[in-house]
N, C-alpha and C positions, 0 to 999 in steps of 0.2 A: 888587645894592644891598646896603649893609653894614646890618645886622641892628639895630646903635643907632638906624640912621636910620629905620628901619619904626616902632622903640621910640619915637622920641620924635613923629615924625608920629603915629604911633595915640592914645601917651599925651593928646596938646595936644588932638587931635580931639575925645576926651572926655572932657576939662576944659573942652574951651568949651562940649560940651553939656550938661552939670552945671550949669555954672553958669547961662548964658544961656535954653537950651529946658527946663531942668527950674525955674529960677524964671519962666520964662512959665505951664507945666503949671500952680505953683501958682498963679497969677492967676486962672486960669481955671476952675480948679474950684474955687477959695475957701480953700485949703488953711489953717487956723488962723483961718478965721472964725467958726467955733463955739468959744466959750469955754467950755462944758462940759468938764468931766471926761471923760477918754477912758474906753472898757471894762474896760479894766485898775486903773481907780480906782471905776466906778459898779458893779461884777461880780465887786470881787474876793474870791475864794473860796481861794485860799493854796493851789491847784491847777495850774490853769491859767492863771486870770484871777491873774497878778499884776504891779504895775508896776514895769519894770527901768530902771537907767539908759541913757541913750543908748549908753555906748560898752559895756555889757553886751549890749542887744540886739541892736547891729551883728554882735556878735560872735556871737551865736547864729542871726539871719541871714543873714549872709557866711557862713558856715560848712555852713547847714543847703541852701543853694541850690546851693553852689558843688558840693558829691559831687565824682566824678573827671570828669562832665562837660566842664568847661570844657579840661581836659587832654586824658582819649581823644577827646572831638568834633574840634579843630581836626587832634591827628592824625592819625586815619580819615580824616580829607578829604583830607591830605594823601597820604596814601598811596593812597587812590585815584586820586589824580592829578590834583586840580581847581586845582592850583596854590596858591601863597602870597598872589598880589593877590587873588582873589576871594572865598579864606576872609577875608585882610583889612579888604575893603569891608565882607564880611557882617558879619565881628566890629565894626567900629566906626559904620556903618550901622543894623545890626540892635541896637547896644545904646544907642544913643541915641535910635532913633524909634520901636522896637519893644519891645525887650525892658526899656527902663528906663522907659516909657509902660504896659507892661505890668504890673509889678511894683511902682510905686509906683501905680497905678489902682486895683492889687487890696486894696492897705493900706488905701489912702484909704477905698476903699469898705466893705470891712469894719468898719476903724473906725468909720463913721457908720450901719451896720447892726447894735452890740451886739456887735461882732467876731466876728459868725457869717458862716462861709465861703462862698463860691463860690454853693455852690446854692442859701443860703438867697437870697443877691441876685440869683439868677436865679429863685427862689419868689413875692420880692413884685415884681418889676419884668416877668415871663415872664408865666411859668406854672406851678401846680403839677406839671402834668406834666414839664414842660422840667428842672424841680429835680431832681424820680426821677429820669431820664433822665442828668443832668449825675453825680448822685449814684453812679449804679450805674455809670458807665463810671471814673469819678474813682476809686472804691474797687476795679476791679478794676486799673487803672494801678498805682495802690500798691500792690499785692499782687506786681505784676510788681516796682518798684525795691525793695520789701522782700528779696523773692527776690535780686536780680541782689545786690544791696550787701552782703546777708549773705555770699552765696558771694563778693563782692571781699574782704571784711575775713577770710574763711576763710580762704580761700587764700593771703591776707597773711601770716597769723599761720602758716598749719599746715606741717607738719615734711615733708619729702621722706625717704621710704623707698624703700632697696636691695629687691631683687628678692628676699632670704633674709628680708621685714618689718622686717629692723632700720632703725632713726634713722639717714639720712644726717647726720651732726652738721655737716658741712664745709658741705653745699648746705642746711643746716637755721638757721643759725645767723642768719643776716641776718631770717629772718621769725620765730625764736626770741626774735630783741632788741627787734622793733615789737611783739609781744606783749607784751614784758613793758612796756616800758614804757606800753604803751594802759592795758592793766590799772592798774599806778600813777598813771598819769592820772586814770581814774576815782575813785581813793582821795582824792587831794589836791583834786578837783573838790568831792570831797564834804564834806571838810576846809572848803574856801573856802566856799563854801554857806552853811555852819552858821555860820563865824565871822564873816560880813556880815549875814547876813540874822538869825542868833538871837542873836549877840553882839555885835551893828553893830560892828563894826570898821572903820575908813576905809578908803571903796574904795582910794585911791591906797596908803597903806598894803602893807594886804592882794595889790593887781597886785602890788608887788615884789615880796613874799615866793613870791605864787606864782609868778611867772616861774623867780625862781630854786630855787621846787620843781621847775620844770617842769626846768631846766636837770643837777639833782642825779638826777631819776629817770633820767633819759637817762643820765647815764653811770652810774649803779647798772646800768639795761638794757646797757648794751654791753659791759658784764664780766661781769655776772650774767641769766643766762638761762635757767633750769633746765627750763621746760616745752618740752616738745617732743608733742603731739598732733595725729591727723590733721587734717586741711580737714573730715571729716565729725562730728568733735568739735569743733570747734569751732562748726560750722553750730549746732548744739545746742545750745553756751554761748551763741553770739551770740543765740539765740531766747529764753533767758533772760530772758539781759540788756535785751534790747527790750520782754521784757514785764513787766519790774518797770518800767524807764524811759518806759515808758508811761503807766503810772499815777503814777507818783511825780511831788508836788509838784515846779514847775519850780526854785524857788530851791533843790532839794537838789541835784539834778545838771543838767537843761538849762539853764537860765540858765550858773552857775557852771561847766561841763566846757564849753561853746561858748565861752564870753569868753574862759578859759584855750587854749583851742584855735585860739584867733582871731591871740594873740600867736605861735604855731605858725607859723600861714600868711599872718599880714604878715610873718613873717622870711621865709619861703620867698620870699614877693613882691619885698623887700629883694635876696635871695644870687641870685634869678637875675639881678636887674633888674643887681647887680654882677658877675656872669659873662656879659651881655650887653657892659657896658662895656670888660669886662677881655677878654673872648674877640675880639670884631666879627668875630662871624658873617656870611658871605657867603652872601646868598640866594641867589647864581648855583650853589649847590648842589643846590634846590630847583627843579621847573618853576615860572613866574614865573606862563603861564597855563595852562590843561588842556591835562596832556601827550597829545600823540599817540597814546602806546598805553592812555589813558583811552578805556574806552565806556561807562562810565555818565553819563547825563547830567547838567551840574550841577542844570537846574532838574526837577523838585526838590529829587535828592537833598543838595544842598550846604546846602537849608537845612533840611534832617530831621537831617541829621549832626551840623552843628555848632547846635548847640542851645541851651546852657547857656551858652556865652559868645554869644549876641546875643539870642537870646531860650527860654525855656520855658516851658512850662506849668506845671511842676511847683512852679516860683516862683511863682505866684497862690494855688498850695494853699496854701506855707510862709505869706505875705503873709497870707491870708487865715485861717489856720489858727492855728498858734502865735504869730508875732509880733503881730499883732493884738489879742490879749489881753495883751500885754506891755506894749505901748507905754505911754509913761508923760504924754507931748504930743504932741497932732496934728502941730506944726511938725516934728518928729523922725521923721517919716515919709519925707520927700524926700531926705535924707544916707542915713536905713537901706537904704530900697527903691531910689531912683533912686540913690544912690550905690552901694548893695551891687552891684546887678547894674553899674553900668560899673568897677567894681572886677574886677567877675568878667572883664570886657573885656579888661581890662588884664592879666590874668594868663592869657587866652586870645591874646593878642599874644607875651606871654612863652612862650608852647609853640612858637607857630613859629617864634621865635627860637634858642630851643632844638636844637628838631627840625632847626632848620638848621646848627645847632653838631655838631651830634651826624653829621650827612650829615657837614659838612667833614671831620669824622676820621676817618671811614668810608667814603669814596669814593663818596658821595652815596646810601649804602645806609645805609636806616631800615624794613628787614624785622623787627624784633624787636618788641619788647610797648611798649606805650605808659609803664609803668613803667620800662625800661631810656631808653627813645627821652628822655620828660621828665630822670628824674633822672641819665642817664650823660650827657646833653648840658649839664645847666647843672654839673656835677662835671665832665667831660669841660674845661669850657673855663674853669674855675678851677684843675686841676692838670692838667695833658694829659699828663704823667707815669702818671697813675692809681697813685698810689701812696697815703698814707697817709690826705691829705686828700680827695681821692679818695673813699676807702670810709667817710671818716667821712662825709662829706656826701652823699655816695648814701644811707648808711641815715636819716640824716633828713632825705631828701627822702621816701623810702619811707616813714616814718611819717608824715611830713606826709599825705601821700595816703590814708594808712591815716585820716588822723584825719578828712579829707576824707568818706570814707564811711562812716565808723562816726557822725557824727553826721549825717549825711543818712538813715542806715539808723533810730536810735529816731526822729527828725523825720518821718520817711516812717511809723513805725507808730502815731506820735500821732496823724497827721493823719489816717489810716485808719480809725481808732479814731473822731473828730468824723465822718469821713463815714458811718461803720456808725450812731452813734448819731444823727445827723442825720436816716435815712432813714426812720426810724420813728418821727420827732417834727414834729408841726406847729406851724413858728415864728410862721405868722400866729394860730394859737391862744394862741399861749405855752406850748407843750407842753414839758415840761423833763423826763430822768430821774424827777427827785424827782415831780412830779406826775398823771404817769401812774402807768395800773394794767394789770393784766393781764400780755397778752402782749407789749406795745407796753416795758412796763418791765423785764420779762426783757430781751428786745433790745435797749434804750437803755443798759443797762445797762454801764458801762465796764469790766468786769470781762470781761464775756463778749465785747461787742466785741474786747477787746486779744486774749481767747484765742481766738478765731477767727479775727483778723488775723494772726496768731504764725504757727500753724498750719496755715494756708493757708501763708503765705510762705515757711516754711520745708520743707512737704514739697518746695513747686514747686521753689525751690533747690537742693532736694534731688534731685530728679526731672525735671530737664533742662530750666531755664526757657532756656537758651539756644534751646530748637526755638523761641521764639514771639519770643525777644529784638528780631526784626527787624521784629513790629512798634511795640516801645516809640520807638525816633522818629517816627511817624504817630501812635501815639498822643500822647505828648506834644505835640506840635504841633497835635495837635486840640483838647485841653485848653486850648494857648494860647488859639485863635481865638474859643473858648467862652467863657475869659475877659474877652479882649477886648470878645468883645460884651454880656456882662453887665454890665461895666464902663459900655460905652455907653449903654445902654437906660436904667440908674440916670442918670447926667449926664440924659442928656435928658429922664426924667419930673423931676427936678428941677431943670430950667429952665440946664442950666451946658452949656459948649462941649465937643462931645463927635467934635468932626470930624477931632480928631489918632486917634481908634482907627479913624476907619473904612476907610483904603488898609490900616493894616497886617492890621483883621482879615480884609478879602478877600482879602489877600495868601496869608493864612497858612490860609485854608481852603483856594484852590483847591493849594498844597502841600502841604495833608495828604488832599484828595480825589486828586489825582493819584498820589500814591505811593501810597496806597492800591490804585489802581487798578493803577500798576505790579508790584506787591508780590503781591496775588490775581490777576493774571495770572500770575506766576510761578510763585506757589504749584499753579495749577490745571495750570499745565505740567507739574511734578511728580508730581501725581498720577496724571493720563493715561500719562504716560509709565511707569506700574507701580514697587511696591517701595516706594511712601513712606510712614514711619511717620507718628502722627497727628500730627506738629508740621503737617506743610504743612495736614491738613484744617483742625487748630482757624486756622490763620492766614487760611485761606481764607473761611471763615465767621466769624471776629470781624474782618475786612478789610471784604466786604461790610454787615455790621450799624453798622461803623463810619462807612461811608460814608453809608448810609441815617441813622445820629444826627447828622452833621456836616447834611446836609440838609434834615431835619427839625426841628433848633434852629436853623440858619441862618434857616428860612424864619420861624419864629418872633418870632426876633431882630429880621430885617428887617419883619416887618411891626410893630412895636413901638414902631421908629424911623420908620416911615414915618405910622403914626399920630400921632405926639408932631410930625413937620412940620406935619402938615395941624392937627395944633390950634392950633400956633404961627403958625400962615401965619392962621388967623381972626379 
């Protein structure tokens, strides 16, 4: 099948469920029948709590969800061999009953709980206990994408040395140019910030001018590039930078570097969706279903893999976390959250369309890195020359990517930062930083959370989170299912239709209890078999504990909703 054709079947598929099953969603849970002021207007603190405009927020959550997710997911599936239709279905299946249910559920809900995250609405709709519990798994997940994203964006940026220490400048040069211009990024972000938000300068305005700052630092980066340090210097700047961008008011840099960032990755969305046209990729390069010499099986693993373009967990925290306190109207919620994520869909379509550009000119061999696989395939099939345009558009596809996880990575430490200070605050008290005392306000304390979140993330980075990497899609996907069902519990103690989350959250638990299962069997093979250092143990025993918390809030969950029937049936 020619590769347009996958492209405009996926596209149309979800656009009818945008439009169609995401204005049913809001029927049904009321979505702008509170005329109140959102969190963002009743809370705001010129911190966190502030309200952005619709296409600023899009832009800080399309950005903050998407990481390179939606990219490495659909390609790992492919390369293990599950086929193109299947990750297909899942991609446009999974983002319109799952993952776009998922992620505009978690907005919704936060926003009508003070735009306090996840656990606090599994605090007053659970259990106090269920909250710690959601709390402490949630803050060690982040811990893990702080890690993994810092070392993406390292190793983007850092320099390739000869074997004598010197600067390879030749093999150094491409991730010398995404540096420099990430860096000038942040400048102009911070530029844009001050002169909307402390000089109101008109947004539309001010987009031009920054686009075409964004346009001028790029090619200042691709002639000028002066730094060249390693991946482990830069781990260290990226820890930084995360921990000023933590604390720092959103309108200096998250708001303003996401919206600016946003325009980044609707071009990218744009140059493939026209190297899809201009190329027409021939799926017949790809297996169509799981190839032969696949033996891992699709279920689970197809839906642990591909993640981020149909569904995540980690999108409930963002939902629930930063945007939530942005939002500026409740109606604005269904375009951010149910649009962001089938946007993210759609640029999950665009990789295997890609990835099959990149097979045709390669003799159906897609052995290389997910960064070459993405950006030499939609480059590949705009100049098949590989020649000038070629390397210009490889490198900003590479920064796109880079930009991709450099703001997932402070999004990921802010959010870490709300769940460390969450855990030692009781919301059904009103317990806040400022009004506790003691030990409670030491810990709540945002200062000491961000520097504990830093520094956990970046030794693990540092110090081989890849040994546990495998199990961030069980976890994540267990975060889903937890959301889901918090999500649920909330509708049905107040009275609203909550029967669209209940196939996907069993769905997605026995997916994340199965691999699990698969995964510390593996691991225990491992270590019987002698010689394993402690990756396999710690996987072994946070596999098991995982499986035990997935059954323990499930059963909570379930009986929560099975109470809210039997009142309702009286």
């Amino acid at each position: 099948m020619n590769g347009v054709v996958v492209l405009i079947i996926g596209v149309a598929l979800l656009a009818c469920g945008y439009i169609f099953y995401g204005r049913w969603l809001c029927k049904q849970w009321g979505v702008g029948e509170n005329k109140e002021e959102t969190p963002a207007h009743t809370m705001q603190d010129g911190i966190d709590y502030v309200p952005a405009p619709a296409p600023v927020l899009m832009g800080h959550h399309f950005s903050s969800i998407a990481g390179a997710g939606p990219i490495t997911g659909p390609i790992s599936a492919l390369k293990l061999g599950f086929g193109w239709l299947p990750c297909l279905a899942w991609i446009v299946i999974g983002g319109i009953f799952f993952g776009g249910v998922h992620d505009f559920g978690a907005l919704f809900a936060s926003v009508r709980h003070g735009g306090r995250s996840i656990g606090e609405i599994i605090s007053e709709n659970m259990s106090k206990r269920a909250k710690m519990l959601f709390l402490t798994f949630a803050y060690l997940t982040l811990i893990l994408v702080v890690a993994a994203f810092a070392s993406i964006v390292a190793g983007t940026f850092g320099a390739t040395f000869t074997e004598t220490g010197a600067v390879d400048l030749v093999a150094s040069e491409s991730n010398a140019r995404v540096a420099m211009v990430s860096l000038l990024f942040i400048v102009i972000a911070i530029i844009f910030g001050f002169c909307v938000y402390r000089r109101n300068a008109p947004m539309g305005v001010a987009s031009v001018i920054g686009v075409l700052a964004i346009v001028a630092i790029i090619a200042i980066g691709m002639v000028f590039h002066p730094i060249y340090l390693s991946a482990t210097a830069w781990m260290w700047i990226c820890g930084l930078y995360i921990a000023i961008a933590s604390v720092t008011p959103v309108w200096i840099l998250l708001q303003p570097r996401d919206y600016l960032s946003s325009f980044l990755l609707y071009a990218m969305l744009a140059l493939a969706v026209v190297a899809v046209f201009v190329g027409h990729p021939s799926m017949a390069s790809l297996p169509m279903v799981q190839a032969e010499t696949c033996t891992t099986p699709v279920f689970p693993v197809l839906f642990t893999t591909i993640a981020c373009g149909a569904i995540s967990g980690f999108h409930s925290l963002v939902s629930s976390g930063t945007t939530s306190k942005q939002l500026d109207k409740e109606t604005d919620a269904k375009p951010i959250a149910y649009g962001g994520m089938l946007l993210e869909c759609v640029l999950a379509v665009l990789v295997l369309c890609a990835v099959a550009g990149f097979a045709n000119a390669n003799g159906g061999d897609i052995g290389v890195g997910p960064t070459v696989l993405f950006g030499g395939g939609i480059a590949g099939m705009i100049d098949p020359s590989h020649g000038t345009v070629y390397s210009v558009l490889y490198t900003l596809l590479v920064l796109t990517y880079s930009s991709f996880c450099l703001t997932s990575l402070d999004t990921a430490t802010r959010l870490a930062r709300f769940m460390f200070q969450e855990f030692w605050l009781d919301g059904s008290k009103g317990e806040t930083p400022e009004n506790v005392t003691g030990f409670k306000k030491v810990m709540s304390n945002m200062y000491v959370a961000t520097g504990i979140t830093v520094i956990l993330g970046v030794l693990l980075g540092l110090n081989g989170y890849g040994k546990i990497w495998a199990l961030f899609g069980s976890a994540n996907q267990l975060l889903a299912a937890l959301g889901l069902l918090a999500v649920a519990t909330w509708l049905g103690n107040i009275g609203k239709n909550n029967k669209m989350f209940l196939i996907p959250m069993v769905f997605m638990l026995l997916v994340t209890i199965c691999s699990l299962i698969i995964n510390t069997k593996t691991q225990i093979g491992l270590i019987t078999a002698g010689g394993a250092d402690w990756g396999p143990y710690v996987q072994a025993i946070l596999g098991v504990l995982l499986v035990v918390l997935a059954v323990v809030l499930a059963i909570e969950g379930f009986s929560t909703i099975s109470k809210q029937k039997k009142a309702a049936a009286k």
